[in-house]
C-alpha positions in Angstrom: -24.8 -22.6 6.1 -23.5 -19.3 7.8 -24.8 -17.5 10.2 -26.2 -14.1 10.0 -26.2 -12.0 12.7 -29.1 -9.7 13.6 -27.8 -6.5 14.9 -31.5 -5.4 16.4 -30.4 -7.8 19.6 -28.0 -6.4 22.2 -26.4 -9.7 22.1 -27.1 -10.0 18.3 -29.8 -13.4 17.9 -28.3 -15.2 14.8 -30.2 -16.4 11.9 -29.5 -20.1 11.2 -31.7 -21.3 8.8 -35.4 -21.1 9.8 -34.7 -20.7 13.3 -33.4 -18.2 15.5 -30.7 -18.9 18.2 -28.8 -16.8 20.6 -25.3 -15.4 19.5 -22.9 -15.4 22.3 -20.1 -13.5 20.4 -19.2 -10.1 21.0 -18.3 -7.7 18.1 -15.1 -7.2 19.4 -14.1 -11.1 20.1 -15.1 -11.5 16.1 -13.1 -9.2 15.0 -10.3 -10.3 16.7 -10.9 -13.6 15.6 -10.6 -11.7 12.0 -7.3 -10.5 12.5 -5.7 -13.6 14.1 -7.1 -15.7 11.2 -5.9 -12.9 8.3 -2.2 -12.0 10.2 -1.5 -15.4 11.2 2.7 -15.0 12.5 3.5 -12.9 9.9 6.9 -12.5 11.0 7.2 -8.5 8.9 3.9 -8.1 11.2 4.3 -6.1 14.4 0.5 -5.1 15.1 -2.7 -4.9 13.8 -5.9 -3.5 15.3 -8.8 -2.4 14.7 -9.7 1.7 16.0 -13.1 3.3 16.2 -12.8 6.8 14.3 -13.3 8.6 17.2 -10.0 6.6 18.2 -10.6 4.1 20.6 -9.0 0.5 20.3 -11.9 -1.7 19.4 -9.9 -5.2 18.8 -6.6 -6.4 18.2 -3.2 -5.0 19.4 -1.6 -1.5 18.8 2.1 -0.6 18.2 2.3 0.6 21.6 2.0 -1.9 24.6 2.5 0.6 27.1 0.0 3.7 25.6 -2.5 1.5 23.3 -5.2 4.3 23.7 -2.5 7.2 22.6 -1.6 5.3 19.6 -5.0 4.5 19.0 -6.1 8.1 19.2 -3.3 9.1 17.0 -4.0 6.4 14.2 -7.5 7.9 13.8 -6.1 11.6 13.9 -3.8 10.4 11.1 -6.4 9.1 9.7 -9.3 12.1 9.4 -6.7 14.6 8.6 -5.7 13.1 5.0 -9.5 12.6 4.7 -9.8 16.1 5.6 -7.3 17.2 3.4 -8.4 14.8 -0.1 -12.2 16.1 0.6 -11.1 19.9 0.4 -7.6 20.0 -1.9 -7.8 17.0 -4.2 -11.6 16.0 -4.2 -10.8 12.2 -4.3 -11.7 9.1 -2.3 -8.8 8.2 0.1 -7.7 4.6 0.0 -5.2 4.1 2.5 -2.2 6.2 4.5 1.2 4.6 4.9 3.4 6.8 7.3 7.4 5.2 7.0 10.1 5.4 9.6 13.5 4.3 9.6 12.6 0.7 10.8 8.8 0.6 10.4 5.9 1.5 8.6 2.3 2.2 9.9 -0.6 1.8 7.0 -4.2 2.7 7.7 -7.6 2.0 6.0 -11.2 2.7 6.2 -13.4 -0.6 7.3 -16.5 1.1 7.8 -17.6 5.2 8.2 -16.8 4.5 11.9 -13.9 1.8 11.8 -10.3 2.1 10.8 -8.0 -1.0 10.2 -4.0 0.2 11.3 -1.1 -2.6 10.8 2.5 -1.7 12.0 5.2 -3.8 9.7 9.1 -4.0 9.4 9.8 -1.5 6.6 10.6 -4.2 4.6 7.4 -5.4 4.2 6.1 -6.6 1.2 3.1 -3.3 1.2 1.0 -5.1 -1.5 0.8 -8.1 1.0 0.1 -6.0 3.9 -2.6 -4.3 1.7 -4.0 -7.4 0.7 -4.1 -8.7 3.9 -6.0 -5.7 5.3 -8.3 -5.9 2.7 -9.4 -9.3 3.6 -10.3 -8.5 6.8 -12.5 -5.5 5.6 -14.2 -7.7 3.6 -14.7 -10.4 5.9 -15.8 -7.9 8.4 -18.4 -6.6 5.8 -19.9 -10.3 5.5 -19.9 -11.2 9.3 -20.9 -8.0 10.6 -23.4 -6.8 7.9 -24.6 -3.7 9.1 -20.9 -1.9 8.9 -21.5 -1.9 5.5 
């Protein structure tokens, strides 16, 4: 049986049948967890995190070892200005952005209203894969942590 986390506690008291017991996980260690289990050495792979909207690194690893924050920041920026720009041009629901460079490609998606997921690949990724790899952990972040839905 899984177990439901109860996000009224600070630490987040877990459901587990009839009884309550103490969860000792931290958002940020299960969603790492997440994205090790759902980019498993993916050798096209070079990074994947996940970023608070406001564009802090919340888990994971960004593209830039030496400026994670900047990149961070940047990602979200990215981010709210195509959301910006579909809300008030094209009146549609953004799915995901993929900027491409000569060797790389950056692609980011919405989580949650407040999380973004942003994966760095070889620009010869397979994107569908890289999609569908992202959307897994969405999902599975929507099941485990039930009140980012």
């Amino acid at each position: 049986m899984p177990i439901r986390i109860d996000p009224r506690s600070a630490m987040g008291a877990a459901h587990n049948g009839g009884r309550y017991t103490q969860q000792t996980k931290s958002v940020e260690s299960i969603l790492e967890e997440i994205l090790q289990q759902e980019f498993t050495s993916d050798a096209p792979i070079q990074s994947a995190s996940i970023v608070s909207k406001t564009g802090l690194l919340i888990a994971g690893r960004a593209a830039s070892v030496a400026k994670p924050e900047t990149f961070s920041a940047m990602a979200a920026i990215m981010y709210s200005s195509a959301e910006a720009t579909r809300t008030d041009a094209l009146k549609d629901r953004l799915e995901y952005i993929v900027g491409t460079f000569r060797s790389s490609k950056l692609i980011i998606a919405e989580v949650s209203s407040s999380l973004l997921i942003v994966v760095t690949t070889d620009r010869e990724a397979d994107e569908a894969k890289v999609l569908e790899n992202m959307n897994k952990v969405i999902t599975r972040t929507k099941q485990e942590l039930v009140w980012l839905r």
